[in-house]
C-alpha positions in Angstrom: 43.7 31.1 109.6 44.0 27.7 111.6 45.4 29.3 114.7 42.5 32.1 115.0 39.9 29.5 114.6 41.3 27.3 117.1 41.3 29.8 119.6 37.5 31.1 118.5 36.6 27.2 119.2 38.7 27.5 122.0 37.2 30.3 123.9 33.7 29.2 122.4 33.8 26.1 124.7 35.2 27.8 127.9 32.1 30.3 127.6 29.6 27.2 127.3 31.2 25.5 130.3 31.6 29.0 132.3 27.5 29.6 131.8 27.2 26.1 132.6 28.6 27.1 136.3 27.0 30.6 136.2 23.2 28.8 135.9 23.8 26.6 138.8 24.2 29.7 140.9 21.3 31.7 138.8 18.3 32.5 141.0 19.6 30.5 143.6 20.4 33.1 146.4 24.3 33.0 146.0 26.7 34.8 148.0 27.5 37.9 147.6 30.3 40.6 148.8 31.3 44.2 148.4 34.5 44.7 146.8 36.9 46.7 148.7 37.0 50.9 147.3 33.1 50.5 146.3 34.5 48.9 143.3 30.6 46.8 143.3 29.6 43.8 144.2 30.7 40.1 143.5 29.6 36.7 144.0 30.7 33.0 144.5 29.6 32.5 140.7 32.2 35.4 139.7 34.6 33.8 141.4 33.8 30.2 140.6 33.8 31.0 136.9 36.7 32.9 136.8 38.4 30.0 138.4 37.5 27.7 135.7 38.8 30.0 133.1 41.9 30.4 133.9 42.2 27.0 134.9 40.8 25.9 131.2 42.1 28.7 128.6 45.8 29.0 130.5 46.3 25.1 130.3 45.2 25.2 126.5 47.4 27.9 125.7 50.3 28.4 128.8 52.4 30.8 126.9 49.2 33.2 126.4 49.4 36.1 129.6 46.1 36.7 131.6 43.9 39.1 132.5 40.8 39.3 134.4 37.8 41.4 137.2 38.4 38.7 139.7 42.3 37.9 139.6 44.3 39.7 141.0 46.7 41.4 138.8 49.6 40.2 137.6 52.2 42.7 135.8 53.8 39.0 133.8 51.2 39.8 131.5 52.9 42.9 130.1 55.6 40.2 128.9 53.5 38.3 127.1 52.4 39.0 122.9 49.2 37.4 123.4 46.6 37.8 126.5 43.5 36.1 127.6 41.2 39.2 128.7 38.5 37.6 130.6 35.3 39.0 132.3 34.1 35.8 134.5 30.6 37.8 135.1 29.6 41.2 132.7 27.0 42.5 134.9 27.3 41.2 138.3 24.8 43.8 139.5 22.0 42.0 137.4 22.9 38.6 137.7 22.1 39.2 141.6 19.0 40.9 140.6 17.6 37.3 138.9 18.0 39.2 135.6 18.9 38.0 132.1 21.2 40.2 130.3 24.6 39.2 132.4 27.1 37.5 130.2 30.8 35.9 130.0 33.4 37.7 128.1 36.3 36.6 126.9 39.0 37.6 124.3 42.3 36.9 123.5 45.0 40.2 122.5 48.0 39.8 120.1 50.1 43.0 121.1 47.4 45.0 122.2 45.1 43.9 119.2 42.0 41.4 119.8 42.4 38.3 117.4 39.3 36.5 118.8 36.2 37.6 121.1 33.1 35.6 122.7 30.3 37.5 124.4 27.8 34.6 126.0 24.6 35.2 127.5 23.7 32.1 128.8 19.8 32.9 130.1 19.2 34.3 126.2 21.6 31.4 124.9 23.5 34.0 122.7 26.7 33.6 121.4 28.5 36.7 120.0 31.8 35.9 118.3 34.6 37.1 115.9 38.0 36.5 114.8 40.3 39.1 113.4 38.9 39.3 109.2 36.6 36.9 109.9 33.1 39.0 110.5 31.2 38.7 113.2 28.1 35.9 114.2 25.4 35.6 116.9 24.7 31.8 117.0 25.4 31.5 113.2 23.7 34.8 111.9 26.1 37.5 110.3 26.4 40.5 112.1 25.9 43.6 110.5 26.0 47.4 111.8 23.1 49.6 111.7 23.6 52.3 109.0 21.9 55.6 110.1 24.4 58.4 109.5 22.6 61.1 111.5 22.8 61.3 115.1 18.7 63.0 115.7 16.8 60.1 115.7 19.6 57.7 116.9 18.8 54.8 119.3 22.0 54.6 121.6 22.8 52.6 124.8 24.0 55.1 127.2 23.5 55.6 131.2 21.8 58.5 132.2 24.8 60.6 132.9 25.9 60.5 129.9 23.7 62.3 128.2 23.2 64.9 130.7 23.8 68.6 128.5 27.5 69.2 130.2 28.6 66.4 128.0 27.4 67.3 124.7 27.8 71.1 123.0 24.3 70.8 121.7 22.3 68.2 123.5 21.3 65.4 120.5 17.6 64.5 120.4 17.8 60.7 120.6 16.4 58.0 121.6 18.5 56.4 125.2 18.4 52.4 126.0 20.3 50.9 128.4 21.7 47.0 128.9 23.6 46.2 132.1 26.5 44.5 130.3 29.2 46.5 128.4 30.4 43.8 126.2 26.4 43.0 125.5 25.8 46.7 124.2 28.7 46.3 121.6 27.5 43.3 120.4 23.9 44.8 120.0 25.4 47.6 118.1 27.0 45.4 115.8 24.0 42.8 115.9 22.3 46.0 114.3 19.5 46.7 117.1 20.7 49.5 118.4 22.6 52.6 116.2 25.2 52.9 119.0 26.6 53.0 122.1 28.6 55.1 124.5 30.0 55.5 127.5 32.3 58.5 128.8 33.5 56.9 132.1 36.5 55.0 131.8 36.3 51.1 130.9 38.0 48.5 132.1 39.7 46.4 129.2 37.9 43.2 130.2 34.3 44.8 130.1 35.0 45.8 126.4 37.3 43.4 124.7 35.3 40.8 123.1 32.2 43.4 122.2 34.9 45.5 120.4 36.1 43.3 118.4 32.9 41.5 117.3 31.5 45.3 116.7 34.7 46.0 114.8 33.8 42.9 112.2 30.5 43.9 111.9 31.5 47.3 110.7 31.3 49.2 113.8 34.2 51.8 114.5 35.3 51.3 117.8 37.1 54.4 119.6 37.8 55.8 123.2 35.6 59.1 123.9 39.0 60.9 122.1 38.2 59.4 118.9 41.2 57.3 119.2 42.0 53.6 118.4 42.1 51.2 121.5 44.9 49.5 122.6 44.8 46.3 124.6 47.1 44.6 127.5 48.1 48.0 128.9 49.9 48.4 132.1 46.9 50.6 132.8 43.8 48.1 131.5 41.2 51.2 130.8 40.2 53.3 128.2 39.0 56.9 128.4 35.3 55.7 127.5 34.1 54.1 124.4 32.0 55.6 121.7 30.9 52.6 119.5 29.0 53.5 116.3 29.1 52.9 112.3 31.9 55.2 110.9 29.7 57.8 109.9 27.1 58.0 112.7 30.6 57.8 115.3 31.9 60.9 113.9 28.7 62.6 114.4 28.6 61.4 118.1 32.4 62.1 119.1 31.8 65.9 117.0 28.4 66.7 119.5 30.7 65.6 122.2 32.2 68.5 124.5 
C-alpha cells in the first residue's frame, strides 16, 4: 500500500534526523529538569527533538493530529482520523545516565489503530519498523516472535514490582530482564530475544505505540493487563498496562495474573 509506505519512509527519516540531534547532546552534560507532579525528569534533547518532530512529520502530513511526552496537549487531536504519537526521548532516565538503550518512537494511528511504527536506538543504530500487514524489520531482518508456550522458564522484561507475589495467583518461576525503554522491550519481544514483556502500571500511549505495532507484525499479541485490545488516540492516552507475548505464552501470563 503506497500511502503506508510513504509514511514508514516518512517517519523512518524523522527518527534518523531526531537521533541525529539526540547524539549531539549524548554524554555531553545537558540540561536537565524535573517535571512538575514527579512526572520524571527531562532534558534540552527531549525538548529539542520533540521540536523537530512536529516541526517535520506535521509539515509532511498537516491534516494528521499530534500527540506527544513533551507537548502540551492538545484535545484537536480527538478530531483528527489519523495521529502522529510521538515519544521525542523513551527513556529519559538513561539517556542522562550516559547509557545506550534510550530510543525515539514514533507512530502514526488511523482511528485508534497504528498503521506505521519506528522504534530508533541511535547508540545501537537499530531501527525497529512496521506497517499495518506488512511484518516487522530491525535494519532489514524479519522479525519474528519467540515461540515458548509455557510461562516456567519464560524470559520476560518486567520491573521489579511487577512480579512481586500480590500480582500473580501463583508466583511463576521465570526468568526477569529489564530495558529502560517501553517501546525497546516490545520490539525485543518481537525481535525474538526475550519471550515477553509486561508491565501492570498504566502506559502512556506514546511509550507503547510503535513497539505494539511492530510486536503485533511479528506475531506478538498485544493486550492491556485485562486481556483486552488497545485502542489509540484516546481522550485519556493510557492503557491499563501491557502484557505483550506470543498468543499462547500471553494467555498463560494474563491467566497467572490476579
Amino acid at each position: 500500500m503506497p500511502e503506508l509506505d510513504a509514511d514508514r519512509a516518512l517517519l523512518a527519516e524523522a527518527a534518523q534526523k531526531a537521533g541525529e540531534i539526540a547524539l549531539r547532546h549524548f554524554r555531553n552534560a545537558p540540561q536537565v529538569w524535573n517535571k512538575p507532579g514527579d512526572a520524571g525528569p527531562v532534558t534540552e534533547a527531549d525538548l529539542e527533538v520533540d521540536a523537530f518532530l512536529r516541526g517535520f512529520l506535521t509539515q509532511a502530513r498537516p491534516d494528521y493530529g499530534w500527540l506527544s511526552e513533551e507537548t502540551e496537549d492538545d484535545a484537536a487531536r480527538l478530531d483528527t482520523d489519523r495521529v502522529f504519537i510521538v515519544d521525542p526521548i523513551d527513556g529519559t532516565r538513561s539517556f542522562i545516565q550516559g547509557e545506550n538503550s534510550w530510543s525515539h518512537s514514533l507512530a502514526i494511528a488511523d482511528k485508534g489503530q497504528i498503521t506505521a511504527g519506528h522504534v530508533y536506538l541511535p547508540v545501537k543504530d537499530l531501527h525497529y519498523t512496521a506497517a499495518l500487514g506488512q511484518g516487522a524489520t530491525c535494519n532489514g531482518a524479519t522479525l519474528q516472535a519467540a515461540q515458548r508456550d509455557t510461562l516456567a522458564g519464560a524470559d520476560i522484561l518486567a520491573t521489579r514490582p511487577n512480579m512481586e507475589a500480590q500480582n500473580w495467583r501463583s508466583l511463576p518461576q521465570i526468568t526477569r530482564h529489564h530495558r529502560p525503554s517501553l517501546a525497546y522491550r516490545l520490539c525485543l519481544v518481537a525481535e525474538g530475544r526475550f519471550d515477553a514483556m509486561l508491565t501492570l502500571r498504566d502506559a502512556w500511549e506514546w511509550d507503547i505505540a510503535a513497539g505494539t505495532l511492530i510486536a503485533a507484525e511479528a506475531g506478538v499479541s498485544v493486550t492491556d493487563r485485562k486481556n483486552v485490545p488497545l485502542i489509540f488516540n484516546r481522550p485519556d492516552p493510557a492503557s491499563e498496562g501491557v502484557i505483550a507475548a506470543n498468543p499462547a505464552l500471553h494467555q498463560e501470563i494474563y491467566a497467572a495474573l490476579r
